[in-house]
LUMTI-416726 format. One record per residue (C-alpha): x, y, z; residue number from 1. Coordinates in nm, 3 decimals, padded with zeros to 5 digits, always signed. Last residue first. Layout:
// residues N
<site <X Y Z> NUM>
...
***
This chain:
// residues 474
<site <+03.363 +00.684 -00.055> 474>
<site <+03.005 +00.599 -00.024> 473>
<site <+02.853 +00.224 +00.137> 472>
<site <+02.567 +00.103 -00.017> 471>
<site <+02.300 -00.148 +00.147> 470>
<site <+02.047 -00.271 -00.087> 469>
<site <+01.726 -00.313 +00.053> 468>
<site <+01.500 -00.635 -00.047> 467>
<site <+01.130 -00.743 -00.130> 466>
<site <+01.125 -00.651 -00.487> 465>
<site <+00.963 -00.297 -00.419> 464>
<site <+01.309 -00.195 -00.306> 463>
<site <+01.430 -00.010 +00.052> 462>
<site <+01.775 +00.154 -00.023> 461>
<site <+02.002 +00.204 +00.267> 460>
<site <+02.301 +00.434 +00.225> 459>
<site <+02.607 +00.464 +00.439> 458>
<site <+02.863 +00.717 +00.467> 457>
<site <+02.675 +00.858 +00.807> 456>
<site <+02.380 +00.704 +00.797> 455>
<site <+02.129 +00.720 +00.555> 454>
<site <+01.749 +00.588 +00.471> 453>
<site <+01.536 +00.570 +00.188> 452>
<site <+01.221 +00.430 +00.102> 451>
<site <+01.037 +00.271 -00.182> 450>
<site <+01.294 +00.249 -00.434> 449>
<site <+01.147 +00.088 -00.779> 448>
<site <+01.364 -00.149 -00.817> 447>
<site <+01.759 -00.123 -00.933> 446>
<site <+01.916 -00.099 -01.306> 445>
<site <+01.937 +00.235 -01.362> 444>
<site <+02.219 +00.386 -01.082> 443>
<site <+02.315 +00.728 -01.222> 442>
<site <+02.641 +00.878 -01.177> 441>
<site <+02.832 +01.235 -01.091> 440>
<site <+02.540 +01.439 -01.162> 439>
<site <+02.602 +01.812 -01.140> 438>
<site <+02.528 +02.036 -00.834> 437>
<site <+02.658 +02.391 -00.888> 436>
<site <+03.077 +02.517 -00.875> 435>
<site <+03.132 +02.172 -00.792> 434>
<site <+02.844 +01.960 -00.587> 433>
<site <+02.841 +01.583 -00.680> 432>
<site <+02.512 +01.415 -00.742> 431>
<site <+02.381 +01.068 -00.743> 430>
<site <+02.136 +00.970 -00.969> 429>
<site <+01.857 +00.655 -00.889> 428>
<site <+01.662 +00.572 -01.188> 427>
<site <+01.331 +00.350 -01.081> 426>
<site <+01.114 +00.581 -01.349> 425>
<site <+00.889 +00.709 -01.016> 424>
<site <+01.226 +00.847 -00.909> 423>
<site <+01.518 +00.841 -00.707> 422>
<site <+01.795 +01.150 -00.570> 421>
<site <+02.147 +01.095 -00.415> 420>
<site <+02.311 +01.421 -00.324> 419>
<site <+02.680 +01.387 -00.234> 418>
<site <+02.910 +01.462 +00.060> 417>
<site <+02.896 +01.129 +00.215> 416>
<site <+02.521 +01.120 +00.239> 415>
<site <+02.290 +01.347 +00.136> 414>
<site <+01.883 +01.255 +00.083> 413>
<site <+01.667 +01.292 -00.192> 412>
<site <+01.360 +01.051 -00.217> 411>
<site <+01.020 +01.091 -00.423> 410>
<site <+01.073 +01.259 -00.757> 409>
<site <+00.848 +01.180 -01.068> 408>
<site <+00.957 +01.096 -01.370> 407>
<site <+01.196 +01.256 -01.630> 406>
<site <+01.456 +01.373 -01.391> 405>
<site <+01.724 +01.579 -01.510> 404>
<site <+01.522 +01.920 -01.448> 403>
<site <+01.814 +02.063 -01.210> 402>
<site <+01.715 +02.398 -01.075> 401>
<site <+01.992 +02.621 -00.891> 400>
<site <+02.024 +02.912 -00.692> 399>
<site <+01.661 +02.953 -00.501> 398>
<site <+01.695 +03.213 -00.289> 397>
<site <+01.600 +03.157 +00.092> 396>
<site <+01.542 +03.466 +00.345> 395>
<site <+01.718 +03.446 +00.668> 394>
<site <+01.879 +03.858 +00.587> 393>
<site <+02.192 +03.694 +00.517> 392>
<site <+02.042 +03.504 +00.243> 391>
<site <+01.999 +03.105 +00.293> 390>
<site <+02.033 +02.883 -00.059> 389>
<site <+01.842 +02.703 -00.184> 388>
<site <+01.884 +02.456 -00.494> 387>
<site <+01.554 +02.269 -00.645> 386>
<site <+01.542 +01.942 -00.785> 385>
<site <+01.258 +01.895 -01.047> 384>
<site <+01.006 +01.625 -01.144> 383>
<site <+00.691 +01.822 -01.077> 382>
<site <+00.615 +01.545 -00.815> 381>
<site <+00.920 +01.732 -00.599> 380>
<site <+01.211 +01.798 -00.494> 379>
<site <+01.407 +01.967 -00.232> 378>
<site <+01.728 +02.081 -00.137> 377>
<site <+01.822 +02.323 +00.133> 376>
<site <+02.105 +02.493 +00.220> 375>
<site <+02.270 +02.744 +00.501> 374>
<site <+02.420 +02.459 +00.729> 373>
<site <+02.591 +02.265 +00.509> 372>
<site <+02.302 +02.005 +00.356> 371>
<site <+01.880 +02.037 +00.487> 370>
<site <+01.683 +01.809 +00.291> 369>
<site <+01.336 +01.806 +00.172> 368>
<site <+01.140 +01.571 -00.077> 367>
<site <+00.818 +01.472 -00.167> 366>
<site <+00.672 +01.835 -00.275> 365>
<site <+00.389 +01.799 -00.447> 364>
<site <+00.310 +01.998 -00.778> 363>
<site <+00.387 +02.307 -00.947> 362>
<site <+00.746 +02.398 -00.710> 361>
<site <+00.899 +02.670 -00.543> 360>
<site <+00.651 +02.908 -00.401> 359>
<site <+00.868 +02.962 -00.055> 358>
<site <+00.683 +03.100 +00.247> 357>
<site <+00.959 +03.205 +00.474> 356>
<site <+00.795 +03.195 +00.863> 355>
<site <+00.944 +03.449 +01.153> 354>
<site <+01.130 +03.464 +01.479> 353>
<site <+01.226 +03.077 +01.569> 352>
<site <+01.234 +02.974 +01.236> 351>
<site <+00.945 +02.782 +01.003> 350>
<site <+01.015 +02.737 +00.679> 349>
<site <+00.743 +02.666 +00.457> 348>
<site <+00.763 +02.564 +00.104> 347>
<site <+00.437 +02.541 -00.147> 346>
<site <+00.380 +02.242 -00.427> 345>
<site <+00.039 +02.196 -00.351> 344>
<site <+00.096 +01.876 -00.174> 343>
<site <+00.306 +02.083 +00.096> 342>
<site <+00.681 +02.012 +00.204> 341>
<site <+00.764 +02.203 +00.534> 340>
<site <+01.121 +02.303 +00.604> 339>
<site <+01.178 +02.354 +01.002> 338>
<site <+01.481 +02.580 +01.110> 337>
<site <+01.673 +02.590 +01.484> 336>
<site <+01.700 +02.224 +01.517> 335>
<site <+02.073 +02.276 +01.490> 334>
<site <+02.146 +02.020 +01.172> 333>
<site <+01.854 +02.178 +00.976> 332>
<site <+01.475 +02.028 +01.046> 331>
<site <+01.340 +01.814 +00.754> 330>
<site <+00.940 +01.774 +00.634> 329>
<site <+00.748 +01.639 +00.347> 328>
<site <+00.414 +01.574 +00.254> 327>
<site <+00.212 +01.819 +00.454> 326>
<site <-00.174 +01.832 +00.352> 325>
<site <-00.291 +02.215 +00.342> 324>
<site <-00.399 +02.438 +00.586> 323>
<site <-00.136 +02.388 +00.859> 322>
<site <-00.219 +02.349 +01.217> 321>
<site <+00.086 +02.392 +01.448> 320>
<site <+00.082 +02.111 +01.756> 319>
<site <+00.298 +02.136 +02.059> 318>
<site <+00.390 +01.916 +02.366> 317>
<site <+00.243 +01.600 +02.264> 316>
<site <+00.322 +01.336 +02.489> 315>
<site <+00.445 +00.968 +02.438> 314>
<site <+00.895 +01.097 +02.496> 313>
<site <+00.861 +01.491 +02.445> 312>
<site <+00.650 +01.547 +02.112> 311>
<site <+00.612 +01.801 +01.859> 310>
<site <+00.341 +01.756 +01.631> 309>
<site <+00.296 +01.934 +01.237> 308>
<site <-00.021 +01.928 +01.180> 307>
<site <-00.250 +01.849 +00.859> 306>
<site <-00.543 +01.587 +00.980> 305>
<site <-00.279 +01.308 +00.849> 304>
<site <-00.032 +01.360 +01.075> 303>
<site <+00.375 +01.486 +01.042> 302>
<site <+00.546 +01.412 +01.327> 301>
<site <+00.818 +01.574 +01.559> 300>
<site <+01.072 +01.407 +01.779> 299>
<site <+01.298 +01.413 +02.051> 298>
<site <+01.654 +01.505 +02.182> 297>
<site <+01.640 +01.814 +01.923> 296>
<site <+01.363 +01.719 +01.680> 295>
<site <+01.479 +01.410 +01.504> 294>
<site <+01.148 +01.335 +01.218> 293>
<site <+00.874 +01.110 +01.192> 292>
<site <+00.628 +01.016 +00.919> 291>
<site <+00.253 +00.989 +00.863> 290>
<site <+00.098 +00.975 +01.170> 289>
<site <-00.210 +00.903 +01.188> 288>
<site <-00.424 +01.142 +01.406> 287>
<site <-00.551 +01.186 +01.794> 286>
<site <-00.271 +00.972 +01.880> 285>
<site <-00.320 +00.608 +02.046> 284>
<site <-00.032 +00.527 +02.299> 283>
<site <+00.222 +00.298 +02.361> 282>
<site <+00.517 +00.232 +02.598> 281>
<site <+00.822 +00.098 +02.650> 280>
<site <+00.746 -00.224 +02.452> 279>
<site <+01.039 -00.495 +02.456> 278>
<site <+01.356 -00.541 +02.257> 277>
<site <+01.487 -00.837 +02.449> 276>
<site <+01.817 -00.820 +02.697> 275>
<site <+01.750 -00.452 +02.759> 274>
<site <+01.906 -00.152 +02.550> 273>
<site <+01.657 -00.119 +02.263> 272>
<site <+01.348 -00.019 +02.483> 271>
<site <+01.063 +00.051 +02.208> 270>
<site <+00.833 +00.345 +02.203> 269>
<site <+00.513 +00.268 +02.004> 268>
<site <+00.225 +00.535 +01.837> 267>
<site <-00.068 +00.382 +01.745> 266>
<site <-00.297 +00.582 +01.472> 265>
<site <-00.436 +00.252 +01.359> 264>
<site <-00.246 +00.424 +01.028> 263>
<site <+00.081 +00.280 +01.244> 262>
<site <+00.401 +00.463 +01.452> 261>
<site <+00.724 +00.314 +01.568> 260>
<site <+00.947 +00.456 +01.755> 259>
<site <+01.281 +00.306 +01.883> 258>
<site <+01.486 +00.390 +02.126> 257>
<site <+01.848 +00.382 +02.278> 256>
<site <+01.883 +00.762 +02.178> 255>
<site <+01.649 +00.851 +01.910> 254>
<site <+01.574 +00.552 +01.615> 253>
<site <+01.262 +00.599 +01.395> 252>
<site <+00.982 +00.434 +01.207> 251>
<site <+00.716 +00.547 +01.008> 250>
<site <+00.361 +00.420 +00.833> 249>
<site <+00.338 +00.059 +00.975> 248>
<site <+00.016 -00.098 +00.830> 247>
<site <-00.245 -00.179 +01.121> 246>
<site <-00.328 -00.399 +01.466> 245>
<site <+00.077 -00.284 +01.554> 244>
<site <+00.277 -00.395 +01.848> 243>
<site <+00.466 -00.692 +01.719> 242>
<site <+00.837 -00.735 +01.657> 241>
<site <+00.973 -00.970 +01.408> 240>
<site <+01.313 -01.138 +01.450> 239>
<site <+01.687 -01.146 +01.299> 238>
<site <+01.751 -01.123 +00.978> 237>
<site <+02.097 -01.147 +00.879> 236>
<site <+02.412 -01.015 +00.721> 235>
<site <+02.624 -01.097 +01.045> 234>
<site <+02.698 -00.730 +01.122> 233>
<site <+02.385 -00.590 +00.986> 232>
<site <+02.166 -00.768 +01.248> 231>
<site <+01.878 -00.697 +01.111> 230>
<site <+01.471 -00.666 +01.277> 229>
<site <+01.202 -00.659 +01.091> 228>
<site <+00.880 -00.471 +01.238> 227>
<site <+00.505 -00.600 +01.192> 226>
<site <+00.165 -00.479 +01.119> 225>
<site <+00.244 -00.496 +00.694> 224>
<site <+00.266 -00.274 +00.439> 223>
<site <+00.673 -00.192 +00.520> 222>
<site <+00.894 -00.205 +00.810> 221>
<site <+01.239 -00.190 +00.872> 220>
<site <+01.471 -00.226 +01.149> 219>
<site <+01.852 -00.201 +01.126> 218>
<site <+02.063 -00.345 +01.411> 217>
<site <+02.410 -00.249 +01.417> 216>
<site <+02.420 -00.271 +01.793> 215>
<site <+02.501 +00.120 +01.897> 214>
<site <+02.420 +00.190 +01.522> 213>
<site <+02.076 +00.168 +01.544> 212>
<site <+01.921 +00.248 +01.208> 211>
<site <+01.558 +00.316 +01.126> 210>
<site <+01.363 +00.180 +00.813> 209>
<site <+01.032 +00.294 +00.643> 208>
<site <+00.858 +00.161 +00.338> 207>
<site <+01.002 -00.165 +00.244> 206>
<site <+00.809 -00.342 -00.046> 205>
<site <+00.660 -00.657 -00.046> 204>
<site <+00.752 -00.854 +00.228> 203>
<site <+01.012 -01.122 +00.235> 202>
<site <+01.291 -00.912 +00.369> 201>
<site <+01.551 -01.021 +00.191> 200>
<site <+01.913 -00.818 +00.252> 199>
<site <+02.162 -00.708 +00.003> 198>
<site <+02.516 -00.661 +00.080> 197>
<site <+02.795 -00.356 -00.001> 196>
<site <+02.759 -00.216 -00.278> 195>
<site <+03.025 +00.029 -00.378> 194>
<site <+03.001 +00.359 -00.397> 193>
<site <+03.200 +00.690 -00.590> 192>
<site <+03.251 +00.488 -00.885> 191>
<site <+03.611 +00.543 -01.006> 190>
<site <+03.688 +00.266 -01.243> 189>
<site <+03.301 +00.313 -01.450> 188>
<site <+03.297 +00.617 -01.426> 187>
<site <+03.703 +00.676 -01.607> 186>
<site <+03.608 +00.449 -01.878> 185>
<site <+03.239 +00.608 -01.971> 184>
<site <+03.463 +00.938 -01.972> 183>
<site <+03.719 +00.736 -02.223> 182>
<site <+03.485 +00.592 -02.410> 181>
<site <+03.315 +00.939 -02.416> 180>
<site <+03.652 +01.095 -02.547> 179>
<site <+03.690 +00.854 -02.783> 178>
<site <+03.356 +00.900 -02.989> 177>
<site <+03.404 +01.259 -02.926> 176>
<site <+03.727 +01.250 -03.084> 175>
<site <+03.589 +01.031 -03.391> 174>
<site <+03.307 +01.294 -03.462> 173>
<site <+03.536 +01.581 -03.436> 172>
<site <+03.733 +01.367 -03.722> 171>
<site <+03.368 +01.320 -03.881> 170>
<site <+03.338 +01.686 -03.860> 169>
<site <+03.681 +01.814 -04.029> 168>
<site <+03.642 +01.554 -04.276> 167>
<site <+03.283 +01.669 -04.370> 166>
<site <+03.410 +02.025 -04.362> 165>
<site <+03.717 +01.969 -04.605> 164>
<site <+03.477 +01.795 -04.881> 163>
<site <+03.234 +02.067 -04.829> 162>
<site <+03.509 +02.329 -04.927> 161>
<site <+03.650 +02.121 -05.204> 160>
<site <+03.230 +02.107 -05.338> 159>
<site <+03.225 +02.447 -05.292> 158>
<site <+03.519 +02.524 -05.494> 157>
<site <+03.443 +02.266 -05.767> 156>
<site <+03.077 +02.425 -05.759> 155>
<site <+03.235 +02.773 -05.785> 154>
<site <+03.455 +02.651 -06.135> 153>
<site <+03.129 +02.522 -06.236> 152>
<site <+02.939 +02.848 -06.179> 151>
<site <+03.184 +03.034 -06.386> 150>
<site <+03.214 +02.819 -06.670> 149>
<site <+02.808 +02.816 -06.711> 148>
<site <+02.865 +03.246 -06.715> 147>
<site <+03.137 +03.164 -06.955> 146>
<site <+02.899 +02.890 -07.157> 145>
<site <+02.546 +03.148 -07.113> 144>
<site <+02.742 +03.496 -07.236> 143>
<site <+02.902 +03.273 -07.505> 142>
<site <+02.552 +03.142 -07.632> 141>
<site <+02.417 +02.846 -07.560> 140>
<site <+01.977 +02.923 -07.681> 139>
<site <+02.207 +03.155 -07.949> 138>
<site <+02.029 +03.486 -07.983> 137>
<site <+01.804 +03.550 -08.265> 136>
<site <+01.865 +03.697 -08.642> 135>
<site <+01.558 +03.692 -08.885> 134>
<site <+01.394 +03.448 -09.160> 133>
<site <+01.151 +03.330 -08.891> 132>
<site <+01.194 +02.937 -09.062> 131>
<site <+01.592 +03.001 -09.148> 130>
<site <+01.662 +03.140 -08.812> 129>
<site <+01.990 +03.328 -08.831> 128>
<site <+02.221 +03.311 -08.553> 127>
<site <+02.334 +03.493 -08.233> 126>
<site <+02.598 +03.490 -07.958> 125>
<site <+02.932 +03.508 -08.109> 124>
<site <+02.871 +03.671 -08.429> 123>
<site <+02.655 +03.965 -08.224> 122>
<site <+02.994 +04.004 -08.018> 121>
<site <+03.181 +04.052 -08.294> 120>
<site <+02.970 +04.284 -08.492> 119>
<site <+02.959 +04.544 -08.174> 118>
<site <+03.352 +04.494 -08.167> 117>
<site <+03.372 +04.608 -08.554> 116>
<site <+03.124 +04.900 -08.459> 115>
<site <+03.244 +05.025 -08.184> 114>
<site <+03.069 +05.253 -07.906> 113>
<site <+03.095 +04.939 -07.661> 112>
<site <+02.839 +04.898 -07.417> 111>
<site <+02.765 +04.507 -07.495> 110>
<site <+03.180 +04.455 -07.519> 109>
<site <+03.186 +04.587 -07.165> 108>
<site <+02.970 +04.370 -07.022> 107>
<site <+03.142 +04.115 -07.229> 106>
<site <+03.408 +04.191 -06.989> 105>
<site <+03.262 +04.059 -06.698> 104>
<site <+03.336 +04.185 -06.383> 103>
<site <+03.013 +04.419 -06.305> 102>
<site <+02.822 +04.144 -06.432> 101>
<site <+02.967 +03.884 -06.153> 100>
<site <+02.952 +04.112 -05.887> 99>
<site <+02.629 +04.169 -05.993> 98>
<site <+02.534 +03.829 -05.963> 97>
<site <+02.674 +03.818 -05.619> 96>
<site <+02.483 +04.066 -05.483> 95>
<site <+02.172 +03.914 -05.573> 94>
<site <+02.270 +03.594 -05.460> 93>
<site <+02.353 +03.751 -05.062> 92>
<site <+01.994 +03.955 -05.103> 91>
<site <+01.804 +03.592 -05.162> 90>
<site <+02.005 +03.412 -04.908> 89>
<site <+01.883 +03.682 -04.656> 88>
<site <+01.562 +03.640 -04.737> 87>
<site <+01.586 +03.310 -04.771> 86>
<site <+01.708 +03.320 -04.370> 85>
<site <+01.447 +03.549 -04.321> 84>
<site <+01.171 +03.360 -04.438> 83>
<site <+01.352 +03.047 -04.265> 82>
<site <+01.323 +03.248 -03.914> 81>
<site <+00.945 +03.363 -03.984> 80>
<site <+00.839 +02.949 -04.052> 79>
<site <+01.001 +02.899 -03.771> 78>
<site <+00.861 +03.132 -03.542> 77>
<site <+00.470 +03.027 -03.688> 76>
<site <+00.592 +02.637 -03.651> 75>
<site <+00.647 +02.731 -03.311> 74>
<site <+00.367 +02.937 -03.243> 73>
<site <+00.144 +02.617 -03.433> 72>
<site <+00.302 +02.400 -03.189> 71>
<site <+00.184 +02.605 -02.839> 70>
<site <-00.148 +02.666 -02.992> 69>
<site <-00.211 +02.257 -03.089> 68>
<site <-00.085 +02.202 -02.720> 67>
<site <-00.299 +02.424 -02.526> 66>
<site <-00.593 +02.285 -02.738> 65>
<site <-00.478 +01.923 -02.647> 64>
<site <-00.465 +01.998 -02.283> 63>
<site <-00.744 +02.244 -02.256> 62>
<site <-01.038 +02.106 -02.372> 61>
<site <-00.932 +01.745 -02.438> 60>
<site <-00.746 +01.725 -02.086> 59>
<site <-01.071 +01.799 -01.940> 58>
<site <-01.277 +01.564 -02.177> 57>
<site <-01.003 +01.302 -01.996> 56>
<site <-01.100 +01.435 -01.649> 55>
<site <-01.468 +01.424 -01.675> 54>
<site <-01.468 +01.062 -01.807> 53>
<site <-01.252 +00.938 -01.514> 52>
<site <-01.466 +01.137 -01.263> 51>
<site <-01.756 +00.928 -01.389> 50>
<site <-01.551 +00.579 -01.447> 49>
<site <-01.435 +00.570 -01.077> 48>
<site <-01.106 +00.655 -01.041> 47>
<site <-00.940 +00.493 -00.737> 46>
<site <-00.758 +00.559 -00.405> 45>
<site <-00.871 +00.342 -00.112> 44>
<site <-00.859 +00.586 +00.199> 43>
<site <-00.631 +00.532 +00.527> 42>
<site <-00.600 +00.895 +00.532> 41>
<site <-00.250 +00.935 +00.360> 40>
<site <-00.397 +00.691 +00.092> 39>
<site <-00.448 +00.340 +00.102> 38>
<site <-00.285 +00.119 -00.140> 37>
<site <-00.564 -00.096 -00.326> 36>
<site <-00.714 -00.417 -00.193> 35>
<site <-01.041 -00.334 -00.077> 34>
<site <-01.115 -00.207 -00.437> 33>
<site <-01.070 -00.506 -00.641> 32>
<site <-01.401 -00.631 -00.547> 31>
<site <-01.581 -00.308 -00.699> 30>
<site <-01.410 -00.413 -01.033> 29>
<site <-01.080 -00.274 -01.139> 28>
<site <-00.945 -00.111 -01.483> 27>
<site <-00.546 -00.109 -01.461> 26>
<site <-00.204 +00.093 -01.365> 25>
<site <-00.027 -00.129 -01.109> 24>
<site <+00.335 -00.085 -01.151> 23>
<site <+00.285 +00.313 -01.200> 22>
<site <+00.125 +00.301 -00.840> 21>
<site <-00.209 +00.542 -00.795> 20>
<site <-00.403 +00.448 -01.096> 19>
<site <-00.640 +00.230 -01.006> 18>
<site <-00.907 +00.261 -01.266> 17>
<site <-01.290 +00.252 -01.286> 16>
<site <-01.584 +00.052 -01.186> 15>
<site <-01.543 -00.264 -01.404> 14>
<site <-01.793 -00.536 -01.477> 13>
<site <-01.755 -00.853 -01.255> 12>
<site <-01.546 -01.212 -01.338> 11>
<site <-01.331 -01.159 -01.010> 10>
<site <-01.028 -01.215 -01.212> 9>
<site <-01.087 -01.153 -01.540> 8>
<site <-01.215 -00.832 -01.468> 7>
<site <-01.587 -00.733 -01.692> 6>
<site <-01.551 -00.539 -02.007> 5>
<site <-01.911 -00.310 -02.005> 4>
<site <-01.752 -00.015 -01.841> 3>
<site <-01.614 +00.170 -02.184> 2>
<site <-01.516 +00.521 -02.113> 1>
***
């Protein structure tokens, strides 16, 4: 690590490296600090050159070693596959040859008893060597030009064979060209969304939105202390609402409602039914809170000291401590089940008469949703989707694992009967459940998505240009 280069834009040697957002991976000064994302905690996130040092000899120790072992194995199994192949090869030639000898009938000529056939066959394959003044075998003779006959005729043969396979493969070739025009074809006319409108809202990236769908208002809210307000009917924005001294961190619609909550652990209820949205009522929590779920005709949170909060209108009713950071959460459709996402990769599910701990993934879990009753889906920084399923006994199995992602996963949600998943890679897939989940489309050409919200048949995507893109699902 090299801290002597100094930031070209506040002209002072570097500290260490953000490297939180994959849009913003770079060396920073001490005065770049105050501006990096805050963490769950309200933290600044950064790599100072120390722990940076420590963690790249770490992936030279093990990383690189790990790797060198795991490619010499394979070039050890390789290596024993082609010495068997040759092996095999060598015992198939072998045979062959005496195939060949067996057949010949020279061979028989060389064991003949006769004397006149002896002589003919030492006429046709040797000669007298003036300079060692004694008889020697012919460098060509007949044995060599019948045996030279034989292999020629073979390497027509072969050659009439390989002629046939190569047409055979480049008319597969052709078929499969064809057929995935036609696939290609067949996405591209039967899409299974359609984009509806886009809408600006001149901040920077959207991080939380809520729908009301009494008014067709959708709010959203992203780095900033303020909420935007849409009027999705006329396409429009309509006003800013101000409660906030810090960052909104969740926002969510019950009843004629809306909550808003902020990492200057304020928590707002706003009246949506009066002439002007107004305050309701506010409060200061104990915690951030981090996001906000439906729990039966209220809410629960998840906060940054690690509990899971149940609340009735401002007041906490319930709090369950968890040992580890919480990153995801979902209740099922009958607020019976909870499905806890932990950083360390861990499931809980929390029922009314026991707890399922579910080891499902190696790294955080960003992404739970309940679908038909006895599912769940979720997904996580280890770049998988998981499948589970409930057992009769309230255990969950794990039925499917999709590893189609190649970046991290942060959103999955279901809407309209199909599973739409994003990444860190800004690919969103959408997938379409058969016998198992397979991908019915990929959208590639969007943002970074930032949040996610549905409704009904209706999909809002929250960008990191400053805009959410409003799909509707057939």
């Amino acid at each position: 690590m090299n801290p002597i280069q100094q930031c070209p834009t506040h002209k002072e040697i570097y500290v260490g490296y953000n490297i939180e957002n994959s849009d913003t991976v770079r060396p920073i000064c001490s005065r770049c600090i105050p501006s990096l994302s805050k963490g769950y905690f309200g933290e600044q996130r950064y790599l100072n050159f120390e722990q940076a040092t420590q963690l790249i000899d770490q992936l030279k120790q093990s990383g690189l070693k790990q790797y060198k072992s795991e490619i010499l194995d394979q070039l050890e199994q390789t290596i024993n596959q082609l010495y068997s192949q040759l092996k095999s090869l060598y015992d198939q030639i072998s045979v062959v040859f005496d195939l060949i000898i067996q057949s010949d009938p020279q061979q028989e000529l060389l064991d003949s008893k006769d004397h006149k056939q002896i002589a003919q066959v030492l006429h046709e394959n040797c000669q007298y060597d003036i300079h060692q003044q004694k008889y020697k075998i012919k460098s060509q003779n007949a044995i060599h030009i019948r045996f030279n006959k034989i292999i020629s005729k073979s390497q027509h043969h072969m050659n009439d064979c390989f002629d046939s396979i190569s047409s055979q493969i480049n008319s597969l070739k052709k078929e499969e060209i064809d057929l995935t025009q036609q696939t290609s074809n067949h996405k591209n006319t039967h899409k299974n969304y359609k984009e509806l409108f886009k809408l600006n809202t001149k901040v920077q990236s959207v991080k939380s939105m809520a729908y009301y769908d009494k008014m067709k208002w959708l709010f959203s809210a992203d780095q900033d202390i303020k909420i935007l307000q849409f009027d999705l009917r006329a396409k429009q924005f309509i006003q800013e609402l101000s409660a906030h001294s810090d960052r909104i961190s969740a926002l969510l619609i019950i009843n004629d409602t809306l909550i808003s909550t902020a990492i200057d652990k304020s928590l707002v209820i706003w009246n949506l039914t009066g002439p002007r949205i107004e305050v309701k009522n506010k409060i200061n929590t104990k915690s951030t809170i981090l996001q906000l779920i439906r729990y039966q005709n209220s809410f629960a949170s998840i906060n940054s000291d690690k509990v899971l909060a149940f609340w009735n209108d401002t007041t906490c009713v319930s709090e369950l401590k968890n040992k580890v950071e919480i990153t995801s959460i979902d209740c099922n459709k009958d607020y019976s089940q909870i499905a806890i996402g932990q950083i360390d990769g861990i499931i809980r599910i929390r029922k009314e008469k026991f707890n399922i701990k579910l080891e499902s993934h190696f790294d955080c879990i960003k992404a739970l949703k309940f679908i038909n009753e006895s599912y769940l889906v979720s997904g996580g920084w280890d770049k998988q989707i998981k499948i589970w399923m409930e057992l009769k006994n309230g255990d969950y199995s794990c039925i499917q694992t999709i590893y189609d992602h190649n970046s991290y996963i942060n959103f999955i949600d279901y809407v309209g009967g199909y599973l739409i998943s994003t990444d860190d890679d800004k690919i969103i897939k959408i997938w379409q459940q058969e016998k198992q989940w397979k991908e019915h489309s990929q959208i590639g050409r969007y943002p970074l998505v930032t949040s996610i919200h549905t409704y009904q048949r209706i999909c809002f995507l929250g960008l990191n240009d400053s805009s959410i893109q409003v799909l509707q699902f057939n």
